[in-house]
Each structure stands twice: as C-alpha cells, then as structure tokens.
PyMOL Python script that loads the backbone (N, CA, C, O; Angstrom):
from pymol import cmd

cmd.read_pdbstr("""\
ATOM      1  N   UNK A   1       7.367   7.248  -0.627  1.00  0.00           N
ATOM      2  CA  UNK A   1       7.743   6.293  -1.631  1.00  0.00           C
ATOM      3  C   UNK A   1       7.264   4.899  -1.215  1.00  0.00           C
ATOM      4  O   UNK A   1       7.254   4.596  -0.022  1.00  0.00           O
ATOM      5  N   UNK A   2       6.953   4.228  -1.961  1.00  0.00           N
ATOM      6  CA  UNK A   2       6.388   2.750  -1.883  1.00  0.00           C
ATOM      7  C   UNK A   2       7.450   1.515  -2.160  1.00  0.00           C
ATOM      8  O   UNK A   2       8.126   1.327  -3.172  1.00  0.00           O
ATOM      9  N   UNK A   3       7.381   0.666  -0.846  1.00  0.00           N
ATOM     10  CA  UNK A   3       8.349  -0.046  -1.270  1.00  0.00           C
ATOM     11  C   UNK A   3       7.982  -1.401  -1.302  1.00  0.00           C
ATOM     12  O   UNK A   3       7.186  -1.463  -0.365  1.00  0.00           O
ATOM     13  N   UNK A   4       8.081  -2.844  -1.925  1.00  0.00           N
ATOM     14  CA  UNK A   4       7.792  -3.937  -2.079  1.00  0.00           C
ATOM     15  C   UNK A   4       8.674  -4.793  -1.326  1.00  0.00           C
ATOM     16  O   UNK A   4       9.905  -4.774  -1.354  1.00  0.00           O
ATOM     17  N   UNK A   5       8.058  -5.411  -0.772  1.00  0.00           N
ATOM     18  CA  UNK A   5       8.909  -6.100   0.679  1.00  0.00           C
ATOM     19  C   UNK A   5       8.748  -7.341   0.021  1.00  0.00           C
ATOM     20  O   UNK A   5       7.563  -7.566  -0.220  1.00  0.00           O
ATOM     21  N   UNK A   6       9.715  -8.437  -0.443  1.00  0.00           N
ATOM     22  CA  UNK A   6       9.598  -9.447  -1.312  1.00  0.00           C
ATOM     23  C   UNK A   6      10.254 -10.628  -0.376  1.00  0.00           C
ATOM     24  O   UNK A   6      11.342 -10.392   0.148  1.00  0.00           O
ATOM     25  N   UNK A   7       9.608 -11.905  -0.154  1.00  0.00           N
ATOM     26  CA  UNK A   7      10.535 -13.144   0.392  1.00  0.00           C
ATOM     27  C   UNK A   7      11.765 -13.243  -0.352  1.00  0.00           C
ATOM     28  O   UNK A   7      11.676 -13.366  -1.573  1.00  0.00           O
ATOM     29  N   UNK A   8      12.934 -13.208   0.213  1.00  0.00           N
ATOM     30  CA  UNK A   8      13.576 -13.659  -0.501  1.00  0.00           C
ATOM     31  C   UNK A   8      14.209 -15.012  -0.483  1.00  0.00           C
ATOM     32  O   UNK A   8      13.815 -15.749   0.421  1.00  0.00           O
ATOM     33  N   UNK A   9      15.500 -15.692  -1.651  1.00  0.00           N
ATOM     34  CA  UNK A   9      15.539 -16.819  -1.954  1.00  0.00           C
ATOM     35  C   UNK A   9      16.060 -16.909  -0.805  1.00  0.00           C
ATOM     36  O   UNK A   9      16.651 -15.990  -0.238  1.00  0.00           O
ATOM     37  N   UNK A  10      15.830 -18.352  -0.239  1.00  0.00           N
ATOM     38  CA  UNK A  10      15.566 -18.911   0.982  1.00  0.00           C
ATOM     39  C   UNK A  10      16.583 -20.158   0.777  1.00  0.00           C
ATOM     40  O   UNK A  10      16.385 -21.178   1.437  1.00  0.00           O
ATOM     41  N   UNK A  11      17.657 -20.088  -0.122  1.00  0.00           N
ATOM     42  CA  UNK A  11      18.689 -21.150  -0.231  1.00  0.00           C
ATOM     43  C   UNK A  11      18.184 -22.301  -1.529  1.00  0.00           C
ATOM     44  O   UNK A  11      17.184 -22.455  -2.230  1.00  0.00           O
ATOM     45  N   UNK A  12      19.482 -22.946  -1.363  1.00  0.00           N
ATOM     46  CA  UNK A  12      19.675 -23.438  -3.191  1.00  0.00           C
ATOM     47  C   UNK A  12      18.364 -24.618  -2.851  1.00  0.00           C
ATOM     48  O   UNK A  12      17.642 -24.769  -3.837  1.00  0.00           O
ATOM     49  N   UNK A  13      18.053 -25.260  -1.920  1.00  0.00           N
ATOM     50  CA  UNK A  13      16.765 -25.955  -1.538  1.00  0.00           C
ATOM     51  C   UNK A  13      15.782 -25.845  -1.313  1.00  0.00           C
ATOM     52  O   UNK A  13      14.977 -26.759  -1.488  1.00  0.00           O
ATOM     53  N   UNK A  14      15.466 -24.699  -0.844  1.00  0.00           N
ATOM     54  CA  UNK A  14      14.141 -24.452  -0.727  1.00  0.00           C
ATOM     55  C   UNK A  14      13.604 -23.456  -1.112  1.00  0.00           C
ATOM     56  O   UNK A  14      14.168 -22.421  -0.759  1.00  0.00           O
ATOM     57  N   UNK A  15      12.640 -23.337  -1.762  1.00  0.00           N
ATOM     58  CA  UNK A  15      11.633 -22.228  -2.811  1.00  0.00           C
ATOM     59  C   UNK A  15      11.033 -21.844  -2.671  1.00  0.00           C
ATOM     60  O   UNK A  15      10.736 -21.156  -3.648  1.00  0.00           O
ATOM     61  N   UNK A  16      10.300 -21.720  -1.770  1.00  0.00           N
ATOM     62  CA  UNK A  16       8.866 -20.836  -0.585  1.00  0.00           C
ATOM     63  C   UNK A  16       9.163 -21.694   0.451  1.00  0.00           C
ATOM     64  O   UNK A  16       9.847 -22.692   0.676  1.00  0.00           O
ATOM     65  N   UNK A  17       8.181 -20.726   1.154  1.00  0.00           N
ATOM     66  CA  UNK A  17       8.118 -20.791   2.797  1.00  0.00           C
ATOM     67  C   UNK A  17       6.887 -20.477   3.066  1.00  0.00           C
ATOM     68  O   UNK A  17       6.233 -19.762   2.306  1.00  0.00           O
ATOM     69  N   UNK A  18       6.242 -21.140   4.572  1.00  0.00           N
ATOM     70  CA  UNK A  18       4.835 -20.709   4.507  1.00  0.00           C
ATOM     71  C   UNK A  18       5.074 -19.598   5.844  1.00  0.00           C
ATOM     72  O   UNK A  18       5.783 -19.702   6.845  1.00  0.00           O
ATOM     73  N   UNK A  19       3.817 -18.107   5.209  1.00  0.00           N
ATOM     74  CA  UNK A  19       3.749 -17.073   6.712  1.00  0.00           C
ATOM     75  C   UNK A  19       3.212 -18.315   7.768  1.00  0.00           C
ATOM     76  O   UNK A  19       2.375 -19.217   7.762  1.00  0.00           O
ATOM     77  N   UNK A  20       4.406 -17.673   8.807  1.00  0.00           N
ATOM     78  CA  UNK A  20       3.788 -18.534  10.558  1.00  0.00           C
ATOM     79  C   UNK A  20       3.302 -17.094  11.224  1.00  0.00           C
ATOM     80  O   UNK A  20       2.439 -17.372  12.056  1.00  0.00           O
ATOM     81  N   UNK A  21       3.502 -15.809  11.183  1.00  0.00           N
ATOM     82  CA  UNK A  21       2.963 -15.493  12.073  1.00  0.00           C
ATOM     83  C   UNK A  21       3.549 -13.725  11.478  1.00  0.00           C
ATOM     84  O   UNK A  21       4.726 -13.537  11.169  1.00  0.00           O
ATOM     85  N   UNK A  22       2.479 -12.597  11.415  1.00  0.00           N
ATOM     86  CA  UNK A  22       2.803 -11.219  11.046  1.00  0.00           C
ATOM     87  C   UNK A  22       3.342 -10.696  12.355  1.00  0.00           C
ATOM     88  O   UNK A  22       2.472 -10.535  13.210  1.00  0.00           O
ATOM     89  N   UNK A  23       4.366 -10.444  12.648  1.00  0.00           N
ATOM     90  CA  UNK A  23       5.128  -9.381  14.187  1.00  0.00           C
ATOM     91  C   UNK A  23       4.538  -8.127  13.738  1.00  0.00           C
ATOM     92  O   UNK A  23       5.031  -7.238  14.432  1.00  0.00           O
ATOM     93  N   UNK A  24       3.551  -7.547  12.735  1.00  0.00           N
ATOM     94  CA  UNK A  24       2.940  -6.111  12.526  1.00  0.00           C
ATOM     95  C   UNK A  24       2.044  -6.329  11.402  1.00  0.00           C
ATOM     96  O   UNK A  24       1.952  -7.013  10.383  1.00  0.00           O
ATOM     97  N   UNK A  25       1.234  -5.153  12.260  1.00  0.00           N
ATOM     98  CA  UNK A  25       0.076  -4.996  11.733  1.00  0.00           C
ATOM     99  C   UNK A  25      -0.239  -4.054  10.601  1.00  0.00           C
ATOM    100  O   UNK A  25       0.815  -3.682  10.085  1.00  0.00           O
ATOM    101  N   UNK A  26      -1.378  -3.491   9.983  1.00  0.00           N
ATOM    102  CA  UNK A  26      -1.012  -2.789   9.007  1.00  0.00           C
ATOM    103  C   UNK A  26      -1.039  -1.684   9.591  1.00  0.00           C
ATOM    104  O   UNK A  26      -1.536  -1.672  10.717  1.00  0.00           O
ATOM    105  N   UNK A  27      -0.526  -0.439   9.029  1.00  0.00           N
ATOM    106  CA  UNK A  27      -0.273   1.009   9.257  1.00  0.00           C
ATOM    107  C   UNK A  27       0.465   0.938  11.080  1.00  0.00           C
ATOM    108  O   UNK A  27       0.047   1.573  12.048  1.00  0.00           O
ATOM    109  N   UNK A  28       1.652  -0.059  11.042  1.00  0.00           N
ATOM    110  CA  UNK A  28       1.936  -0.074  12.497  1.00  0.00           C
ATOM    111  C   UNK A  28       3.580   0.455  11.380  1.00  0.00           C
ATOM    112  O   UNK A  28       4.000   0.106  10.277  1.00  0.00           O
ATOM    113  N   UNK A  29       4.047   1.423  12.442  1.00  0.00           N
ATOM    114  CA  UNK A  29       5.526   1.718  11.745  1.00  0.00           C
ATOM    115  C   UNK A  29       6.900   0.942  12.407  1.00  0.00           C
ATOM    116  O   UNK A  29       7.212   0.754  13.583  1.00  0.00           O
ATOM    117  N   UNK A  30       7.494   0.624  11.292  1.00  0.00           N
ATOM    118  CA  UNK A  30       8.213  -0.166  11.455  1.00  0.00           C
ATOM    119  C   UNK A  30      10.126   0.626  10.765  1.00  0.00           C
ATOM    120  O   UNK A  30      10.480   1.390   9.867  1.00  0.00           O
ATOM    121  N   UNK A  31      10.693  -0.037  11.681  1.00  0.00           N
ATOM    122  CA  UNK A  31      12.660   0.334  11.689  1.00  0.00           C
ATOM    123  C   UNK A  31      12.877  -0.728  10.647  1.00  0.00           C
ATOM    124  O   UNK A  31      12.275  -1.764  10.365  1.00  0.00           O
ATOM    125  N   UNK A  32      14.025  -0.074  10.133  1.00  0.00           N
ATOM    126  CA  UNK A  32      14.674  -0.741   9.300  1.00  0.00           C
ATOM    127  C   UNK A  32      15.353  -1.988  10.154  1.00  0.00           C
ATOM    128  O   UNK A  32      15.769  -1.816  11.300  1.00  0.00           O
ATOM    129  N   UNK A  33      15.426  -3.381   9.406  1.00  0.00           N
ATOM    130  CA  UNK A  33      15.938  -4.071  10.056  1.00  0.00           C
ATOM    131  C   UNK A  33      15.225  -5.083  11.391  1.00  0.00           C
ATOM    132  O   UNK A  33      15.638  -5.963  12.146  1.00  0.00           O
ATOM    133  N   UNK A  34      13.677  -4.218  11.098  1.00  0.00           N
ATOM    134  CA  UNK A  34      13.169  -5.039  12.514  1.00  0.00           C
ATOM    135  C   UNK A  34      11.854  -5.901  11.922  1.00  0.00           C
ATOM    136  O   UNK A  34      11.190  -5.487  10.972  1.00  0.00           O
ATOM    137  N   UNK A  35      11.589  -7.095  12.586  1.00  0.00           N
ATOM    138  CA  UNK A  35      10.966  -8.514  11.892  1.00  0.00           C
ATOM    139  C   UNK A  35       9.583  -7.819  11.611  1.00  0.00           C
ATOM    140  O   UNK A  35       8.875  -7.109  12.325  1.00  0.00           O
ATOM    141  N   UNK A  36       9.464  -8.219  10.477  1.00  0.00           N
ATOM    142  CA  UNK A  36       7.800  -7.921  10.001  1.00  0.00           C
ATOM    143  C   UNK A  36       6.994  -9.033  10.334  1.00  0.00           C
ATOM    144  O   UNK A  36       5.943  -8.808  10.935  1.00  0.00           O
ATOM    145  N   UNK A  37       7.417 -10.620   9.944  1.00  0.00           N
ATOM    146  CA  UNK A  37       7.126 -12.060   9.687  1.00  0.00           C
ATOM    147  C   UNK A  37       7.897 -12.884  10.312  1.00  0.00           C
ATOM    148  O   UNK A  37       9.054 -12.756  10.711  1.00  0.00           O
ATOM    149  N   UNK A  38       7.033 -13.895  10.377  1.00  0.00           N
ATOM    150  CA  UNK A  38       7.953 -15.544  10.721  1.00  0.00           C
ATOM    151  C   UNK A  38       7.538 -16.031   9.085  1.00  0.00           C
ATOM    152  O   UNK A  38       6.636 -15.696   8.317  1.00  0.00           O
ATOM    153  N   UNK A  39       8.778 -17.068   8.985  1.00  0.00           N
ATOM    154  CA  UNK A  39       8.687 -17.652   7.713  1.00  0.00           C
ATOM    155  C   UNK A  39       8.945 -19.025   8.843  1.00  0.00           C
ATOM    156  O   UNK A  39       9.439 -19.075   9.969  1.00  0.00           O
ATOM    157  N   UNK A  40       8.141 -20.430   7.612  1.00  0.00           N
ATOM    158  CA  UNK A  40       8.811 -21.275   7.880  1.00  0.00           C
ATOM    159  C   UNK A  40       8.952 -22.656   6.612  1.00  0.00           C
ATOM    160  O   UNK A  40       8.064 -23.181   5.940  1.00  0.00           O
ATOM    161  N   UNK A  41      10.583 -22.949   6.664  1.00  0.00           N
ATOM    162  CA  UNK A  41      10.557 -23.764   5.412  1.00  0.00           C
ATOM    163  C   UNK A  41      10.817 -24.870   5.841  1.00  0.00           C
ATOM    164  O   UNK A  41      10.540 -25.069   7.024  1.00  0.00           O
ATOM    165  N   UNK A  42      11.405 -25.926   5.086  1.00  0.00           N
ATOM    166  CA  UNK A  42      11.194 -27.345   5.260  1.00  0.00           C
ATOM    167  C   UNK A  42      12.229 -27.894   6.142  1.00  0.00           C
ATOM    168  O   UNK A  42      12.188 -29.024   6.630  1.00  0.00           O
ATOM    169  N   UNK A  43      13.401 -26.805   6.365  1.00  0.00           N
ATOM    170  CA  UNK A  43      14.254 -26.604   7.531  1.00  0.00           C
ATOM    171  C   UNK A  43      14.604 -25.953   8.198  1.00  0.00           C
ATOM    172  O   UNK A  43      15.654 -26.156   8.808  1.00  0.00           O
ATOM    173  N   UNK A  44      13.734 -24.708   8.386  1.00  0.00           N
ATOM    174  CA  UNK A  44      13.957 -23.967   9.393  1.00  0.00           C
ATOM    175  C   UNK A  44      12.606 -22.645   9.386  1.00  0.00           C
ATOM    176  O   UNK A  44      11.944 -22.370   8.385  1.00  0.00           O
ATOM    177  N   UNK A  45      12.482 -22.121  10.463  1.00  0.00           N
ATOM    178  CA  UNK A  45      11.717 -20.953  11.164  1.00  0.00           C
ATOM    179  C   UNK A  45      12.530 -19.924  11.257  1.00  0.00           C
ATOM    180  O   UNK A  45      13.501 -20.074  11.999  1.00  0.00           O
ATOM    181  N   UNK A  46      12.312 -18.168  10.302  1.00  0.00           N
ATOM    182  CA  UNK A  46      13.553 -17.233  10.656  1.00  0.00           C
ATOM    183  C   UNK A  46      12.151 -16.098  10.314  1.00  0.00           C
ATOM    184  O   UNK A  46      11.075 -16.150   9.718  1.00  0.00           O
ATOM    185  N   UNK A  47      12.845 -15.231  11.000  1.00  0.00           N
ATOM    186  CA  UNK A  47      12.306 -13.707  10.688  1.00  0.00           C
ATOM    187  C   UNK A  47      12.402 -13.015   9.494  1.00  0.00           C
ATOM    188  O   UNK A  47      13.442 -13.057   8.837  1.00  0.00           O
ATOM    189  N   UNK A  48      11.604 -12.493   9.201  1.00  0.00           N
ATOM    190  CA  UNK A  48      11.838 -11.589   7.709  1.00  0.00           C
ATOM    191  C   UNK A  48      11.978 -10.027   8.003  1.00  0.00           C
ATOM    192  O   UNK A  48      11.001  -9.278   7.990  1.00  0.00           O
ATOM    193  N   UNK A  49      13.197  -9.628   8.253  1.00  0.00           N
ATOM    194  CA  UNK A  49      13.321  -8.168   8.705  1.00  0.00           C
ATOM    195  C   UNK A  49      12.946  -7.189   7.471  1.00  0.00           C
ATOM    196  O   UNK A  49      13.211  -7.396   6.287  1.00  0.00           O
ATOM    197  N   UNK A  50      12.152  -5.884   8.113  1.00  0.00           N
ATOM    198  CA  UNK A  50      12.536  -4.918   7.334  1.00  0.00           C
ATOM    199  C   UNK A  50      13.915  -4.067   6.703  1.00  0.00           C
ATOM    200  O   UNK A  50      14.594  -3.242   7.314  1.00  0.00           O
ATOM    201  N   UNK A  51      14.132  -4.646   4.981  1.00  0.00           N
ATOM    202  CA  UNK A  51      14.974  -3.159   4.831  1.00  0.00           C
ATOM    203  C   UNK A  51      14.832  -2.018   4.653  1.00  0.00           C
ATOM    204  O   UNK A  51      15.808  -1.296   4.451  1.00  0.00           O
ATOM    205  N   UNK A  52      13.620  -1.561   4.679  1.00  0.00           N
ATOM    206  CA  UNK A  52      13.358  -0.382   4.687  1.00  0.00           C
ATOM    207  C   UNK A  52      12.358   0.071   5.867  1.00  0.00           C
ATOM    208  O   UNK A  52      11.441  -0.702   6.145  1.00  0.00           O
ATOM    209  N   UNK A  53      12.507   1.491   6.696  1.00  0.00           N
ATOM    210  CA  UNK A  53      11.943   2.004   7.355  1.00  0.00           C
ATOM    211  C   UNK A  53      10.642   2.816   6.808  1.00  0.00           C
ATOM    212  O   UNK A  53      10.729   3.420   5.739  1.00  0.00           O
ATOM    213  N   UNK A  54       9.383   2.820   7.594  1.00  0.00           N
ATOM    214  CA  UNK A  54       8.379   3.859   6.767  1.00  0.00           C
ATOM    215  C   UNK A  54       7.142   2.793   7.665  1.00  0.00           C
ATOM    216  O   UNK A  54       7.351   2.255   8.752  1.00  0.00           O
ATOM    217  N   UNK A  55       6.046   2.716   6.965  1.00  0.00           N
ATOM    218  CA  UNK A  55       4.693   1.882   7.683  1.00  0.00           C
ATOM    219  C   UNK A  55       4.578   1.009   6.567  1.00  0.00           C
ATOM    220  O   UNK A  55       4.704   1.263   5.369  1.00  0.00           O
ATOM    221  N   UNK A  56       4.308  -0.116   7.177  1.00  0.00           N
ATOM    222  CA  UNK A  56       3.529  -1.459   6.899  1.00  0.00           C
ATOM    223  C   UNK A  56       2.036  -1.145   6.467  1.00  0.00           C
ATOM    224  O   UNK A  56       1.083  -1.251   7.239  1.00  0.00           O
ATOM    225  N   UNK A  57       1.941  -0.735   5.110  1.00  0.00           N
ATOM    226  CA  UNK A  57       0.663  -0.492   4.632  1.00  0.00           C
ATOM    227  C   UNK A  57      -0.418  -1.377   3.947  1.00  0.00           C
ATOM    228  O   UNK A  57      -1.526  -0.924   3.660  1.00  0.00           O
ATOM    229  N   UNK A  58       0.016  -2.872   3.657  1.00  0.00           N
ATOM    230  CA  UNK A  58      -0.245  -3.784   2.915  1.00  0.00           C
ATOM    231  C   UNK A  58       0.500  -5.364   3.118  1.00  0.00           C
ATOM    232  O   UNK A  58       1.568  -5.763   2.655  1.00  0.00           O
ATOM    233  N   UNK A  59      -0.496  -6.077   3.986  1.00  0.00           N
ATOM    234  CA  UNK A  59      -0.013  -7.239   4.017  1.00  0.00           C
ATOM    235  C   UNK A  59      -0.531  -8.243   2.544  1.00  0.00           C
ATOM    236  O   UNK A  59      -1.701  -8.545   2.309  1.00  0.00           O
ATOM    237  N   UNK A  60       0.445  -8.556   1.850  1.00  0.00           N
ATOM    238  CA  UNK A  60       0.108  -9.373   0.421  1.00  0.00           C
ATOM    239  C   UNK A  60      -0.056 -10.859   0.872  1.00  0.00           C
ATOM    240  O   UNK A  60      -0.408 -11.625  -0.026  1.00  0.00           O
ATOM    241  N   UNK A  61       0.114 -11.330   1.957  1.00  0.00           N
ATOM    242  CA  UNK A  61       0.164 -12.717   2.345  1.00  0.00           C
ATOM    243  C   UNK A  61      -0.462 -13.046   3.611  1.00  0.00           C
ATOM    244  O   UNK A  61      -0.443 -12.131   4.435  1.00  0.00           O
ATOM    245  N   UNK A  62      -0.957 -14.022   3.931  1.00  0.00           N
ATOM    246  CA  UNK A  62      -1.624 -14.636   4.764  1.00  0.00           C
ATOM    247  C   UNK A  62      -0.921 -15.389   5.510  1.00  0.00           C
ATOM    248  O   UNK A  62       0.020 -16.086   5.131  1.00  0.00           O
ATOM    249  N   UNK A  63      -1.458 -15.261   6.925  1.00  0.00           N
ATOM    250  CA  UNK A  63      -0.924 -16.621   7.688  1.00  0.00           C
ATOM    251  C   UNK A  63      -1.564 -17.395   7.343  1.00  0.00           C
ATOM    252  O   UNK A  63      -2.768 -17.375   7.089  1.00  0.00           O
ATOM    253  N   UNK A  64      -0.280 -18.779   7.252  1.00  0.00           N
ATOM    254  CA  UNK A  64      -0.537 -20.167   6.752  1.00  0.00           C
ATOM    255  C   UNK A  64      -0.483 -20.364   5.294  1.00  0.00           C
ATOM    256  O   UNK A  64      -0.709 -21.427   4.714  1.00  0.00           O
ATOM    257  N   UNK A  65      -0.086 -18.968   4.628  1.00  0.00           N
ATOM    258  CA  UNK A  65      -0.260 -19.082   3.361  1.00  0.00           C
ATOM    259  C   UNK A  65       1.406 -19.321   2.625  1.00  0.00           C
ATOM    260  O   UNK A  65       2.360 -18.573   2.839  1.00  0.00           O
ATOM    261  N   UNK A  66       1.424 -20.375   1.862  1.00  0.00           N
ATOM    262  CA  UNK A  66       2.777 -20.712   0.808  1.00  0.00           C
ATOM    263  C   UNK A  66       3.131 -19.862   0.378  1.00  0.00           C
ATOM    264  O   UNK A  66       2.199 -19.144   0.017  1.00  0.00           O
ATOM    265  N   UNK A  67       4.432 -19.313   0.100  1.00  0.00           N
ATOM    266  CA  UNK A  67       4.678 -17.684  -0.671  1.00  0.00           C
ATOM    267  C   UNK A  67       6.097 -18.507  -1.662  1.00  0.00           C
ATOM    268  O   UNK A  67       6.694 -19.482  -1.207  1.00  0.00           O
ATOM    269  N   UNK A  68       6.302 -18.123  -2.501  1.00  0.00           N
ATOM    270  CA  UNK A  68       7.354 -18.701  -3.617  1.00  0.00           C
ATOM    271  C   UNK A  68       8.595 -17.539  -3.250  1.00  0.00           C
ATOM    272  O   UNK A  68       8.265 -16.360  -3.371  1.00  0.00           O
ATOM    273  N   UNK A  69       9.791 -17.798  -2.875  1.00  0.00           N
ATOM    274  CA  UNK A  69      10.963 -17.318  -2.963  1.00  0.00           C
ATOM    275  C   UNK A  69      10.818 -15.843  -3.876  1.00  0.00           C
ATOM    276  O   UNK A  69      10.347 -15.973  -5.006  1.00  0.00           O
ATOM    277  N   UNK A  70      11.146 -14.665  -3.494  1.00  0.00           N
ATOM    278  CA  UNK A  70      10.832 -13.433  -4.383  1.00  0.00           C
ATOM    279  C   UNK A  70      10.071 -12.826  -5.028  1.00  0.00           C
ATOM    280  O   UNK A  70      10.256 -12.111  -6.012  1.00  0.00           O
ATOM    281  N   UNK A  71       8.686 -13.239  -4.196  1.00  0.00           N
ATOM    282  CA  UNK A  71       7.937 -13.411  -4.390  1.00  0.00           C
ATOM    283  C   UNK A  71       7.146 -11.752  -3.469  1.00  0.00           C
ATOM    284  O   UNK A  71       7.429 -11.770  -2.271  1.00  0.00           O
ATOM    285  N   UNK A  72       6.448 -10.722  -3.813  1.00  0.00           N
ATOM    286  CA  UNK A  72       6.096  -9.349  -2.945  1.00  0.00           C
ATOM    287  C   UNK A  72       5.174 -10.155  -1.662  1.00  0.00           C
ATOM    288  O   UNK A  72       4.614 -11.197  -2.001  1.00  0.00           O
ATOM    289  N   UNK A  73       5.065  -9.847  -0.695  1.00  0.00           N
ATOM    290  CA  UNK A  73       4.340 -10.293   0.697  1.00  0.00           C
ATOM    291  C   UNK A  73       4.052  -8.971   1.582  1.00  0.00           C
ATOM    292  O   UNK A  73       3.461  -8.971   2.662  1.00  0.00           O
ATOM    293  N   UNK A  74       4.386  -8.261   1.162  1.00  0.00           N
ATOM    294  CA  UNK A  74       3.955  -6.750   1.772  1.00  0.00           C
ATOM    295  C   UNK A  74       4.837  -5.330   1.113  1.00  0.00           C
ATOM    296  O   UNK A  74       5.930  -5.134   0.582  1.00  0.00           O
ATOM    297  N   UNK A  75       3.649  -4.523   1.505  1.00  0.00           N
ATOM    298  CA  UNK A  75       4.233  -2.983   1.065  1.00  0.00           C
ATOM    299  C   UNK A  75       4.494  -2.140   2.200  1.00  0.00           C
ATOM    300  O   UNK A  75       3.861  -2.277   3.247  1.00  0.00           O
ATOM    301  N   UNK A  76       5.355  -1.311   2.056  1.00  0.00           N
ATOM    302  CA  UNK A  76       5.834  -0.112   3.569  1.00  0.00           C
ATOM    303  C   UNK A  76       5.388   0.968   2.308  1.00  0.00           C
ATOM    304  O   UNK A  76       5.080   0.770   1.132  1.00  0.00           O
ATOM    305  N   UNK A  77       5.509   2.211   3.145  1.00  0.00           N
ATOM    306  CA  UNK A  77       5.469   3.337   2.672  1.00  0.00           C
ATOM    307  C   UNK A  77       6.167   4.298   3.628  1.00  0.00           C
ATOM    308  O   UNK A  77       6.294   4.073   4.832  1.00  0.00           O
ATOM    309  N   UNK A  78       6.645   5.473   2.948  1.00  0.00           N
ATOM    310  CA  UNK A  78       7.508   6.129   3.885  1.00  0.00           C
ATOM    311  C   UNK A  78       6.660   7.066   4.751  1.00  0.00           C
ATOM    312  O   UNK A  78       7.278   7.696   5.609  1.00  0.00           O
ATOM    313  N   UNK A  79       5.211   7.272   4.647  1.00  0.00           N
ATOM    314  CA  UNK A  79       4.554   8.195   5.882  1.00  0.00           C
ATOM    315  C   UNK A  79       3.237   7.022   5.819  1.00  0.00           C
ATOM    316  O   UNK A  79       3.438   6.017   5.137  1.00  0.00           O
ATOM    317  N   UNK A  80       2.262   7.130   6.343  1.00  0.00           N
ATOM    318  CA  UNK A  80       1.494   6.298   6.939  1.00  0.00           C
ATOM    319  C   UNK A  80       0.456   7.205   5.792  1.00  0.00           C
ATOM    320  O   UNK A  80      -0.125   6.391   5.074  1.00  0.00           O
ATOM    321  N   UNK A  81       0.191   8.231   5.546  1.00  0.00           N
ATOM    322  CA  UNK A  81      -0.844   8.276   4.570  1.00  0.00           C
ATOM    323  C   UNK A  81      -0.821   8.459   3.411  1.00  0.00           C
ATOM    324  O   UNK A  81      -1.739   8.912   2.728  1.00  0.00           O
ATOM    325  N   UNK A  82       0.556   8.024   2.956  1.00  0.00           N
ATOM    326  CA  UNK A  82       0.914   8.320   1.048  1.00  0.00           C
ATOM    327  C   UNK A  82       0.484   6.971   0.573  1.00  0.00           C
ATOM    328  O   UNK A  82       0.520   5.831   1.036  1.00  0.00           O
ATOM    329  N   UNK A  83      -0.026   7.654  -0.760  1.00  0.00           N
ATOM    330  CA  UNK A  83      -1.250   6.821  -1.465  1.00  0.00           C
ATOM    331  C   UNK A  83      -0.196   5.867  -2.124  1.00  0.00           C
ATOM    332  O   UNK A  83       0.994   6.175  -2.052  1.00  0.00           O
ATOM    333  N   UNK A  84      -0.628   4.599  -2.833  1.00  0.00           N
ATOM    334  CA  UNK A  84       0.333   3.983  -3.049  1.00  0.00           C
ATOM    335  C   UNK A  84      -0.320   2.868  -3.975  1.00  0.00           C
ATOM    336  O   UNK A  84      -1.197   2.277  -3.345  1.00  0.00           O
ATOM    337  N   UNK A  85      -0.161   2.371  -5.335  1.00  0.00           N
ATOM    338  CA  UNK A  85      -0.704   1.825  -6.053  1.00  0.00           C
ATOM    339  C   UNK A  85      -0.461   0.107  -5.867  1.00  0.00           C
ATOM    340  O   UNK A  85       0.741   0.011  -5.619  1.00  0.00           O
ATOM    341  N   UNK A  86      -0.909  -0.926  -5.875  1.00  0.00           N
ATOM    342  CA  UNK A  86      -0.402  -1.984  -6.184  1.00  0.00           C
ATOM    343  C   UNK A  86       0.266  -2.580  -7.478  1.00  0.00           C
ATOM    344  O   UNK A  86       0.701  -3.732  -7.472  1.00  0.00           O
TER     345      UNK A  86
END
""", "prot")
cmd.dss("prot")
cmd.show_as("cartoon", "prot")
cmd.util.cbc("prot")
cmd.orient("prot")
C-alpha cells in the first residue's frame, strides 16, 4: 500500500518549513515513528517522523527546498518493490 507522508501544520504561525537535511534515502526501510527529515521554520529545527512503517520510495522535496504546511514530501510503501502511482 502507498502512503503519502505530508508536512504537517507546523503551528498557528508558521506555514512551511524549509527540508534541512533527508535522515533516508530512497528504498532505505524505515520504522514507524523514526525521523525521515529535518524541517526548519522561523522558530525552530524538529524531525519529521515516520507514521507509517514500509520503504521510503519517493522523496517529493528537496534539500533547501520551502514545503507549505500539508503539503506530500515523500511516499513509503509497504515492500520495497510495490508499484505505486503518484
């Protein structure tokens, strides 16, 4: 199953955040709960954990790149070779 890993809202102030840095690579498998990303906003630097377990098949965002609050920034999948549409 394909899942959409989305920034989420980042507080009543701030509305994106820019990627500082991917903790995984693509097709690297990843636990529920464990940091995919650094985010950083206009007050603070935090991790973006996985909620879902499966592989990191699709990074949608760039380091250094602005991402808008709820915005998709990567896809997991639950085995490393299920096909998976954007």
């Amino acid at each position: 199953m394909k899942h959409v890993i989305i920034l989420p809202d980042l507080g009543q102030t701030t509305s994106e955040g820019r990627i500082v840095s991917w903790l995984k690579n693509s097709g690297d498998k990843v636990a529920m709960g464990e940091p995919l990303l650094e985010v950083e906003t206009d007050k603070a630097t935090m991790y973006l954990e996985a909620y879902v377990g499966g592989y990191l098949r699709k990074k949608l965002a760039s380091e250094g790149e602005i991402v808008t609050a709820t915005n998709p920034v990567a896809i997991v999948t639950d085995t490393p070779d299920e096909s998976f549409e954007e």
